[in-house]
C-alpha positions as CSV (number, residue, x, y, z in Angstrom):
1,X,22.3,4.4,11.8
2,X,22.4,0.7,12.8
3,X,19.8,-1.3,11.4
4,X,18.4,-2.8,14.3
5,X,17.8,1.2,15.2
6,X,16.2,1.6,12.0
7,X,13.9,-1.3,12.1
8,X,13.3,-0.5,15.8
9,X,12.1,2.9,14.6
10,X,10.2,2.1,11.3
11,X,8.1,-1.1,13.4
12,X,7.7,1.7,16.6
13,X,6.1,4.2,13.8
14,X,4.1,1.2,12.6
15,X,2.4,0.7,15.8
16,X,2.3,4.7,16.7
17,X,0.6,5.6,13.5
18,X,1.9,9.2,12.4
19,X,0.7,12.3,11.1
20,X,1.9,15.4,9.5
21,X,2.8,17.1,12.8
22,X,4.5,14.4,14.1
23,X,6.7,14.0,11.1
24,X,7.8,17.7,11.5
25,X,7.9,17.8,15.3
26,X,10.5,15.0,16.0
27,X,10.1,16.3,19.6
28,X,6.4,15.6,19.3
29,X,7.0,12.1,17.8
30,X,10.1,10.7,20.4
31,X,7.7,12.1,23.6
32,X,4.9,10.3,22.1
33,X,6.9,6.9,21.2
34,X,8.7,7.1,25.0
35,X,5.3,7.5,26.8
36,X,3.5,4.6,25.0
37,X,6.6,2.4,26.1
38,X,6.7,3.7,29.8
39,X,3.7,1.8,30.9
40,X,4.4,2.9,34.6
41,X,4.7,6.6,33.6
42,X,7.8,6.7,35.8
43,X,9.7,8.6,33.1
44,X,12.4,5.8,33.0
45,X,12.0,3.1,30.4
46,X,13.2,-0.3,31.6
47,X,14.0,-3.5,30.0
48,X,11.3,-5.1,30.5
49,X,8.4,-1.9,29.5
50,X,10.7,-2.3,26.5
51,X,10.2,-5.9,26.1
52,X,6.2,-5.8,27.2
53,X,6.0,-3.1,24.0
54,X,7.8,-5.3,21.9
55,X,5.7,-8.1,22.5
56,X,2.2,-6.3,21.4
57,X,3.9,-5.0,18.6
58,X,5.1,-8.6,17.4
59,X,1.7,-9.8,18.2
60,X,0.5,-6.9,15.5
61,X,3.1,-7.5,13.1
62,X,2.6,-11.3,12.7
63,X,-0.4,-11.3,10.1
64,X,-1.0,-14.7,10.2
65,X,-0.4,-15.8,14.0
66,X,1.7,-18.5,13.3
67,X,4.4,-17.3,15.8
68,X,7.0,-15.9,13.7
69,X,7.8,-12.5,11.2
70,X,8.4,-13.0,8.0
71,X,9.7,-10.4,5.3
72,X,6.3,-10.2,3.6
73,X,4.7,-9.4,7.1
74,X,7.3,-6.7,7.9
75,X,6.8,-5.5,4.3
76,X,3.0,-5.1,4.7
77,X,3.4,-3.4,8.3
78,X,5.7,-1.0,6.5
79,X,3.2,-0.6,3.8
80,X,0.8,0.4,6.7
81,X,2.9,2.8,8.0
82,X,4.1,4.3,5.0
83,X,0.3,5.5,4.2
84,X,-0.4,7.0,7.7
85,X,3.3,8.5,7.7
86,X,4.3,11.6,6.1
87,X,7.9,10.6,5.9
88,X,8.7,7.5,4.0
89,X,10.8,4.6,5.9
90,X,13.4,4.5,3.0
91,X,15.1,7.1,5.0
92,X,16.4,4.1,6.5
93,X,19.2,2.0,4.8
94,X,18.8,-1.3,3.9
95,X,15.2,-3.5,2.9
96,X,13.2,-4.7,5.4
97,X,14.0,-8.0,4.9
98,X,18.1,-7.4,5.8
99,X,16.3,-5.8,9.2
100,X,14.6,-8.5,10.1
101,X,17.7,-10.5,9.2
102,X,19.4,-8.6,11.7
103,X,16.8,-10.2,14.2
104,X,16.9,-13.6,12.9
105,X,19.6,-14.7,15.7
106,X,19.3,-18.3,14.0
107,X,19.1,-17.6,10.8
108,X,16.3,-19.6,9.5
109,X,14.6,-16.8,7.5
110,X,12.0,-16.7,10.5
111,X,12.2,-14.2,13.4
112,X,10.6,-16.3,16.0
113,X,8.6,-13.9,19.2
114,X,11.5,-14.6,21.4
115,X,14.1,-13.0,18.9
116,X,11.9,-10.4,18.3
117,X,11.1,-9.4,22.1
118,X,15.4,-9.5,22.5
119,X,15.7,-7.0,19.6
120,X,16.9,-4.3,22.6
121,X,20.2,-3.6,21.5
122,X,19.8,-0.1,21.4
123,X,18.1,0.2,24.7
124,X,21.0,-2.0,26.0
125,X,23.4,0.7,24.3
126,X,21.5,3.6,26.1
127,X,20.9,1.8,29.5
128,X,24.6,2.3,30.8
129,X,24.1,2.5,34.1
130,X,21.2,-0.4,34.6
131,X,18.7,2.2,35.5
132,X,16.4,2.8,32.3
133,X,16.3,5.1,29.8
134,X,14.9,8.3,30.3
135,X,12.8,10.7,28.5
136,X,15.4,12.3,27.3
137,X,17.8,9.7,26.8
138,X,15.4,8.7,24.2
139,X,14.4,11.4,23.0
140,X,18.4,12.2,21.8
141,X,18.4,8.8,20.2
142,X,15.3,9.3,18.0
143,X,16.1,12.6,16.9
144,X,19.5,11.8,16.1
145,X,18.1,8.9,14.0
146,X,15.3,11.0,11.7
């Protein structure tokens, strides 16, 4: 699994919450994850739904409001998730700091909102024919990822 996947999955479950069930229906968990993002309810996710979602969860992420993620933020959101989530996020390779260093575009330790919001690689990957992403679509990609 690529890491921006992983992070995009771990900082999703973050903002989700979790519970038991959804840790053992990943059916369950990728409908509820695509529906939060689809804020038209259209059943296509588009690039900017994707970015809009993004944007709140940066704006939850960053601790102290000064603009930017650092490690220790991501760290504490992944504490947060860890104790509402059944399944722990080390099922994920890598720390959280190399995600977030997969985000830093500029590489000054710092993942700025704008690099943050652009962190849609994998909806890029998915959205071959400039439609969205549907349901299902992501559905395939979350499963395949737990």
């Amino acid at each position: 699994m690529s890491i921006i996947r992983g992070v995009a999955i771990v900082l999703a479950a973050t903002v989700l919450g979790g519970d038991a069930g959804q840790a053992q229906e990943p059916g369950r968990f990728a409908n509820r994850m695509f529906d939060r993002l689809d804020a038209d309810h259209d059943g296509v996710l588009t690039r900017s739904e994707v970015q809009a979602a993004r944007s709140r969860m940066f704006d939850r992420l960053d601790a102290d409001r000064d603009g930017a993620l650092t490690a220790a933020e991501a760290e504490a959101a992944r504490n947060q998730a860890r104790a509402r989530a059944v399944r722990r996020s080390e099922r994920f390779a890598g720390t959280q700091g190399e995600r977030l260093a997969a985000l830093d575009r500029n590489r000054d330790g710092r993942v700025s909102r704008d690099e943050f919001v652009a962190g849609t690689g994998w909806f890029d990957r998915m959205d071959t024919t400039g439609r969205g992403v549907t349901k299902a679509q992501f559905a395939a990609l979350i499963n395949q990822a737990r």
